[in-house]
N, C-alpha and C positions, 0 to 999 in steps of 0.2 A: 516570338522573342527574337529580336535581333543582335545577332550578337558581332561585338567591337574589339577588332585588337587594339589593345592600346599601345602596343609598338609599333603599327603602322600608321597614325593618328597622331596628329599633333592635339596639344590640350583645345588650340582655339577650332579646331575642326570638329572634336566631339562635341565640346561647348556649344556650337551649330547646329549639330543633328540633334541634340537634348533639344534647343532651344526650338527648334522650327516642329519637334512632335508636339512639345506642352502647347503652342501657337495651334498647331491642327485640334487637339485635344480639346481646346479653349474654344476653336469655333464649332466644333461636334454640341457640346455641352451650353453654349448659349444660345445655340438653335442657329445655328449661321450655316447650317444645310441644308437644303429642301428636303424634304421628303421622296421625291421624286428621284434625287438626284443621288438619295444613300444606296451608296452599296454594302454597306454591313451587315446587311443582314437582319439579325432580330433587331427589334428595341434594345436600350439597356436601359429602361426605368424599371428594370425591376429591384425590389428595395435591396434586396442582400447584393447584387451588383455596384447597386448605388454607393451603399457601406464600403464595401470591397476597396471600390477606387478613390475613398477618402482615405483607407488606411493605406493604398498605395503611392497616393500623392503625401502623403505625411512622411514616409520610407524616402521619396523624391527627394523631397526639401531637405531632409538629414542629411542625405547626402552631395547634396549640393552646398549644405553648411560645410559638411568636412572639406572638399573640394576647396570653398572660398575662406577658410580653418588658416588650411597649407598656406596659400598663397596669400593672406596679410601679412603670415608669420617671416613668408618668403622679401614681402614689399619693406617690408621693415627691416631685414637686413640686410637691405640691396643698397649699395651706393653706385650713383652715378657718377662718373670720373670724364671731365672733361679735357680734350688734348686740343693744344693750337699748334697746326703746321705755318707758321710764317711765311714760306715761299709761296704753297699755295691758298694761302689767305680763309683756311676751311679749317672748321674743327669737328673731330670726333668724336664720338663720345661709347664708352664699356661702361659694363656692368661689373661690378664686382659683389659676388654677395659674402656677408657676415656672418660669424658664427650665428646658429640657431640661439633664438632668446634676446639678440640685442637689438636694440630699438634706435633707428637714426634719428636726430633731431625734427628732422621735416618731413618721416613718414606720416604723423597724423593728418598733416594739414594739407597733404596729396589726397586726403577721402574725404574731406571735409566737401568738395565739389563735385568729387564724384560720388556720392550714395548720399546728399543732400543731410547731412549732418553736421551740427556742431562741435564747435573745437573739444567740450569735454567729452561729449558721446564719441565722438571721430579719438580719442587719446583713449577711453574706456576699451574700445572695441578692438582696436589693435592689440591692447596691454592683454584682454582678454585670448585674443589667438594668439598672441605669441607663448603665452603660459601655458595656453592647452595643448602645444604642440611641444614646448619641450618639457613638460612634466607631464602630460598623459598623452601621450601616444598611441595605446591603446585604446584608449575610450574614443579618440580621434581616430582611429579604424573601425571601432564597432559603428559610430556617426557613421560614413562611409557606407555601410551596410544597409543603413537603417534602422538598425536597433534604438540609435540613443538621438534626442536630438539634440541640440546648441544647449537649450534652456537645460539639460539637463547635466550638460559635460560646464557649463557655467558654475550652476551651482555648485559641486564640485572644489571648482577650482574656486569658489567664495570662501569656503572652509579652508583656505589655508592661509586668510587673510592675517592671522594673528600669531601665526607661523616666527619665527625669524628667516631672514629670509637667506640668512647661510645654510637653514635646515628645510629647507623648503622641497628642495629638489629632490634630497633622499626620504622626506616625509609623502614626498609626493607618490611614490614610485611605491612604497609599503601598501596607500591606501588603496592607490588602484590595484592593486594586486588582490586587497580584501575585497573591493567593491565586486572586480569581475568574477571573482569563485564566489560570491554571493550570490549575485543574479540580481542586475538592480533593469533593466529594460523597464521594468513596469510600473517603477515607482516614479510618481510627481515629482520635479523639480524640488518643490517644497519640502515633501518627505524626504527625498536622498538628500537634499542639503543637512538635514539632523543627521540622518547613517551616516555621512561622509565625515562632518562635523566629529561623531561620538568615535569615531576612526581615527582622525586627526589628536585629538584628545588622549585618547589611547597610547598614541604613538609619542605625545610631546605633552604633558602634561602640565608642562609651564606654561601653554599657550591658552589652559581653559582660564585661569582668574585674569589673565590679559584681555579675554572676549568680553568677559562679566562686567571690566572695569568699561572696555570701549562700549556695550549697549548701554550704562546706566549714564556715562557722559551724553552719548546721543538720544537718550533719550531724556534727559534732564538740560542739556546745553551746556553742564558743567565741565568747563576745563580743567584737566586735573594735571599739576606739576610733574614734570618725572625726577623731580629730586625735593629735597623737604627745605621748604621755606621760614626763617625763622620771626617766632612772632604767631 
């Protein structure tokens, strides 16, 4: 086990050392070693080894989701500020960042090139870390650990789609509170979407005939008025 201060380390330096062991990792496991030339010692095909380090690498990736969690949440409230020195004909440029939560007009379409995504999935995916970062927090450190992954701190924050969104914050904050003195690590996406849902429900119960009315529009394609039409 190697262990990393992270106050002597900047982010892009550990991000390095992560990225150059999965790279070694990667040529161990596709055979890109000789035989000859392992010093490792035993094999590791053997099967409970094999198992071992799929549920190790799945602990990985959570936490490299919460890692890249922060830092959308962070890219989205960063604004670039532009300065012109006129004498010397050069301009500077600060960062300034946003409160937690606000979303600048042209953060989506900064990821749209870099992680080869379109304009709705590149706007989906920010909206999404920004939410999980400032109403579950928590669940965004157990990610971190390994316990939860993206798919599951996602679904989550789906349940609070029909929320209002002046109550969202404080509904947010009740549910996670119920999820983590529950124990939800081991439930599917799909199952904790219901427990988080019957949570939210719980707490605001004006938002369950709100959900009933939005799946039977979407699933019927009817548009339904929000005020009464006469006639």
């Amino acid at each position: 086990m190697v262990d990393l201060d992270a106050a002597e380390h900047t982010t892009g330096e550990l991000l390095a050392v992560a990225s150059a062991a999965l790279q070694a990792a990667y040529t161990r496991v596709s055979g890109g070693v000789a035989p000859e030339a392992d010093r490792s010692g035993e094999g590791e095909l053997d099967p409970a080894t094999v198992l071992a380090q799929v549920g190790a690498l799945h602990e990985l990736i959570n936490t490299a989701s919460a890692v890249q969690t922060h830092r959308l949440a962070e890219h989205a409230a960063t604004e670039t500020h532009t300065v012109y020195d006129p004498e010397s004909g050069r301009s500077s440029y600060t960062l300034r960042k946003g409160p937690t939560g606000r979303v600048r007009d042209t953060a989506a379409a900064d990821l749209q090139g870099l992680l080869a995504l379109g304009p709705v999935t590149a706007r989906r995916v920010l909206a999404q870390a920004v939410e999980a970062v400032a109403f579950f927090p928590q669940l965004i450190d157990a990610m971190a650990t390994g316990a939860l992954s993206r798919a599951q701190v996602e679904a989550v924050g789906d349940a609070l789609v029909d929320v209002e969104p002046a109550h969202r914050r404080s509904t947010a904050q009740g549910v996670e509170h119920q999820l983590l003195l529950r124990g939800i690590e081991d439930l599917p996406p799909s199952r904790l979407g219901k427990v988080a849902k019957a949570a939210v429900y719980a707490a605001r119960p004006e938002a369950e005939p709100v959900a009933r009315e939005r799946a039977t529009r979407d699933r019927l394609g009817v548009w339904f008025s929000p005020v009464r039409c006469p006639g």
